[in-house]
C-alpha positions in Angstrom: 21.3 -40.4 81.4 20.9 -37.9 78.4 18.0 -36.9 77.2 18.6 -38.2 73.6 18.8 -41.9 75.1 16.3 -41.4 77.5 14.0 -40.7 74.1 15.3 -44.0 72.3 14.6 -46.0 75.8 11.0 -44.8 75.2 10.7 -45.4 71.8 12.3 -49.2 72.5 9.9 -50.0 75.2 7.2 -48.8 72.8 7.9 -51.1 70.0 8.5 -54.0 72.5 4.9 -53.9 73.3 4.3 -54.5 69.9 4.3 -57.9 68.0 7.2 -58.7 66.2 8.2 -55.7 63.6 10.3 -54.6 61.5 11.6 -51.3 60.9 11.4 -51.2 57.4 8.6 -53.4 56.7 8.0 -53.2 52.9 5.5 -50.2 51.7 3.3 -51.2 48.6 4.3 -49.6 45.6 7.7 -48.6 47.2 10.2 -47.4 44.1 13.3 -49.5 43.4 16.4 -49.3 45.1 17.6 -48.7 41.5 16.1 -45.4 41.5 17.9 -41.9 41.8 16.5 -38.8 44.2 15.8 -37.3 41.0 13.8 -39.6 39.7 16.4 -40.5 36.7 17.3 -44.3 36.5 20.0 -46.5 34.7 22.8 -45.1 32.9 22.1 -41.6 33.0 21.5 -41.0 36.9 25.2 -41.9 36.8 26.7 -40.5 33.8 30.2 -38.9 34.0 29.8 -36.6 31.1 27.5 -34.3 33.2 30.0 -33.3 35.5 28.3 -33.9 38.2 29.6 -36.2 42.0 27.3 -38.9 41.7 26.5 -40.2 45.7 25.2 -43.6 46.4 22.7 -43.7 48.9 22.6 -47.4 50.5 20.3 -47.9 53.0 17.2 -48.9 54.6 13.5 -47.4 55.0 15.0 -44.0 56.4 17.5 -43.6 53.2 14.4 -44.8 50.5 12.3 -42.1 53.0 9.4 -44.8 54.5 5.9 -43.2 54.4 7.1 -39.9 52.4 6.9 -39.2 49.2 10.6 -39.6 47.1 11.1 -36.0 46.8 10.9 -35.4 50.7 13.7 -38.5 51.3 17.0 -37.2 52.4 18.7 -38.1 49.9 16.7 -35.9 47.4 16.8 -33.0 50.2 20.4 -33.3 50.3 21.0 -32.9 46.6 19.1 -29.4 46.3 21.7 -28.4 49.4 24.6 -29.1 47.2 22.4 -27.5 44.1 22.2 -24.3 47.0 25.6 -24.7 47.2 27.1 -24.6 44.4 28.3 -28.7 44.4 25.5 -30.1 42.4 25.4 -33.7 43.0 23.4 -36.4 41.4 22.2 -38.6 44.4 21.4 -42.1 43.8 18.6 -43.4 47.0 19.5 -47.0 46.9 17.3 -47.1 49.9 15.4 -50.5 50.6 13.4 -51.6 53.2 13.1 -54.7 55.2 16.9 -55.2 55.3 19.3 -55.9 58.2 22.7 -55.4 57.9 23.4 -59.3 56.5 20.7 -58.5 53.5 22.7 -55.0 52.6 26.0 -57.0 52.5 23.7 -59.6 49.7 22.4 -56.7 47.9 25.5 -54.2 47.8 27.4 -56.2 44.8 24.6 -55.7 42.4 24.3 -52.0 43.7 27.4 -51.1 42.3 26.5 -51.6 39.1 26.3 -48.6 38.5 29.4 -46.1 39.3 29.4 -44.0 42.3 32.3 -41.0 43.6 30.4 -41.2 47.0 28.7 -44.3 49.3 26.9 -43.3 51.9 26.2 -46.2 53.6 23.1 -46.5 56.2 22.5 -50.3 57.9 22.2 -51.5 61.0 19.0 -50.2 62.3 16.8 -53.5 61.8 19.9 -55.2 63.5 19.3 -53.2 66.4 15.1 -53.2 66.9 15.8 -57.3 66.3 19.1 -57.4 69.2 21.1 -59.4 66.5 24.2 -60.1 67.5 26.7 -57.1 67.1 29.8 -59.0 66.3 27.8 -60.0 63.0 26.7 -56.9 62.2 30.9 -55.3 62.5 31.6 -58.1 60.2 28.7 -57.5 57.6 29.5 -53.9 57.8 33.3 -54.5 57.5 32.3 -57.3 54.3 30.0 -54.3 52.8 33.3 -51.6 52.6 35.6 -54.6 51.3 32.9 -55.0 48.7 32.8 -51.0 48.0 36.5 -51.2 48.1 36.8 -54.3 45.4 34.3 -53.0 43.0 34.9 -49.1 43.0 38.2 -48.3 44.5 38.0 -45.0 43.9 34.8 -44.0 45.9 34.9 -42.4 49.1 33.0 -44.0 51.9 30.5 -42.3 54.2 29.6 -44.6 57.2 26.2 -43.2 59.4 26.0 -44.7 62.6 23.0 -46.0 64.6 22.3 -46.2 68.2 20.8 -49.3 69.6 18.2 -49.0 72.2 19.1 -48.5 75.9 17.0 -51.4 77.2 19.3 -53.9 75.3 21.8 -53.4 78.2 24.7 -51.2 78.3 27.3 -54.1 77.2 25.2 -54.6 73.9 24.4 -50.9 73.3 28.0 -50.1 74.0 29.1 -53.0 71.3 27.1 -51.9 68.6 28.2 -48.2 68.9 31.7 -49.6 68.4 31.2 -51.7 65.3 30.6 -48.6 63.4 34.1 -47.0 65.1 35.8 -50.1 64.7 35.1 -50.3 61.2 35.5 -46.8 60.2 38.7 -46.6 62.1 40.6 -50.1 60.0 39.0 -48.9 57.1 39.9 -44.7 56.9 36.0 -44.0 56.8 34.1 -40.2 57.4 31.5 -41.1 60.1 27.9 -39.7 59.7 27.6 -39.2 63.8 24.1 -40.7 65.1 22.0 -40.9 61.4 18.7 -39.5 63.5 20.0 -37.5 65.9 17.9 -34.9 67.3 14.9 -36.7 65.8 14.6 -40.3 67.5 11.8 -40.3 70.5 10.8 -37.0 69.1 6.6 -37.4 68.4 6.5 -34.5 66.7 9.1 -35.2 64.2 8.2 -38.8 63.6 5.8 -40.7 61.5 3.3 -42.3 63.9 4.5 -45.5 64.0 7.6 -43.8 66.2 10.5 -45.0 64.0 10.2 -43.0 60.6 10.7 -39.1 60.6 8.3 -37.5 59.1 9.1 -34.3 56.9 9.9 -32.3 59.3 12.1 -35.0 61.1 13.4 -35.7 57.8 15.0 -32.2 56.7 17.1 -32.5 60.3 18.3 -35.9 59.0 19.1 -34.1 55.7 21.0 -31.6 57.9 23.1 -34.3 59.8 24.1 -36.1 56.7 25.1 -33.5 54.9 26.6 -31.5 57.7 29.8 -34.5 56.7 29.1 -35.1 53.3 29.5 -31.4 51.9 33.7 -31.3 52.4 33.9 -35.0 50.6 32.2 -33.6 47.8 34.1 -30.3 47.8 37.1 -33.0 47.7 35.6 -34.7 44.8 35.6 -31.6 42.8 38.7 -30.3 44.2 40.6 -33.2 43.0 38.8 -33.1 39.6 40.1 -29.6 38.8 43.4 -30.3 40.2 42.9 -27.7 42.9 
């Protein structure tokens, strides 16, 4: 057993001691999903003219950034990478919590709304912490893409992929791993490997209730995601230029 699963097993048998929870149990005064990661809303967080790849951020509590303040979500974090870079990006954090994968596939259609080059698209961790069935999540996941797909054609599709706790049982845990394959693979999607790896069962880069990061925790997650994204957005530009 790896040490990164021994760490989720830990953090699972935690939360099972609790009462019922959910991972993304709603924080007072929490933004809307509407919001961008630099604090612009409506039409102009996603206006062409400026030249700049817009990238949806759909998610839960860890895309909206639970606990932190917006600025330290990684969505936000990610876009001053691609300012560092050189492939300034204006990132949408359509992050919203108290959603399983079922309430994301409700919620998507009126997401798009607004036009997007990139989706990131983060869901399934509630699905997990709850053991819902994994065939249901595949097919929410899969009617989320179609959605994506029917709606904005022409944005690329980043799918991060969760882990679901060891003390589930190895058929279950094994099942929900290969939703997020499954999908990606019938669907030609970039997979975002394990969303929190190197910061799940981690104290000291988690919020204290064991399931958030916490700033430090959240730059890593910044690092994973955009560790994939960078070349799509490269590609973005590339194919604007003709290059």
């Amino acid at each position: 057993m790896s040490m990164k699963i021994l760490r989720i097993g830990l953090l699972s048998a935690a939360l099972a001691c609790q009462p019922e929870r959910n991972m993304d149990a709603p924080q007072p005064g929490s933004v809307p999903p509407a919001d961008d990661a630099n604090g612009q809303t409506g039409a102009d967080a996603a206006d062409p003219a400026r030249g700049k790849v817009t990238v949806l951020f759909f998610g839960t509590s860890l895309t909206a950034g639970y606990g932190l303040d917006p600025a330290e979500a990684f969505p936000n974090l990610i876009s001053q990478k691609a300012a560092a870079a050189g492939l300034p990006i204006t990132a949408v954090n359509a992050g919203l919590s108290g959603e399983t994968s079922a309430g994301a596939l409700r919620r998507i259609g009126w997401t798009l709304q607004r036009r997007a080059d990139i989706v990131v698209l983060e869901t399934g961790g509630n699905d997990a912490l709850r053991a819902l069935d994994a065939d249901s999540l595949e097919a929410n996941l899969a009617g989320i893409v179609s959605r994506i797909r029917s709606v904005q054609p022409a944005a690329k599709i980043l799918l991060a992929v969760m882990e679901a706790p060891p003390n589930l049982g190895a058929v279950y845990t094994a099942r929900f791993r290969s939703a997020y394959a499954e999908v990606a693979r019938r669907n030609g999607l970039t997979l975002v490997p394990f969303l929190l790896e190197g910061v799940a069962g981690e104290r000291d880069l988690n919020q204290p209730d064991g399931v958030h990061p916490n700033v430090r925790g959240e730059g890593i997650v910044a690092d994973n995601v955009w560790r994939v994204l960078r070349p799509v957005v490269e590609e973005v530009y590339e194919s604007r230029t003709g290059g």
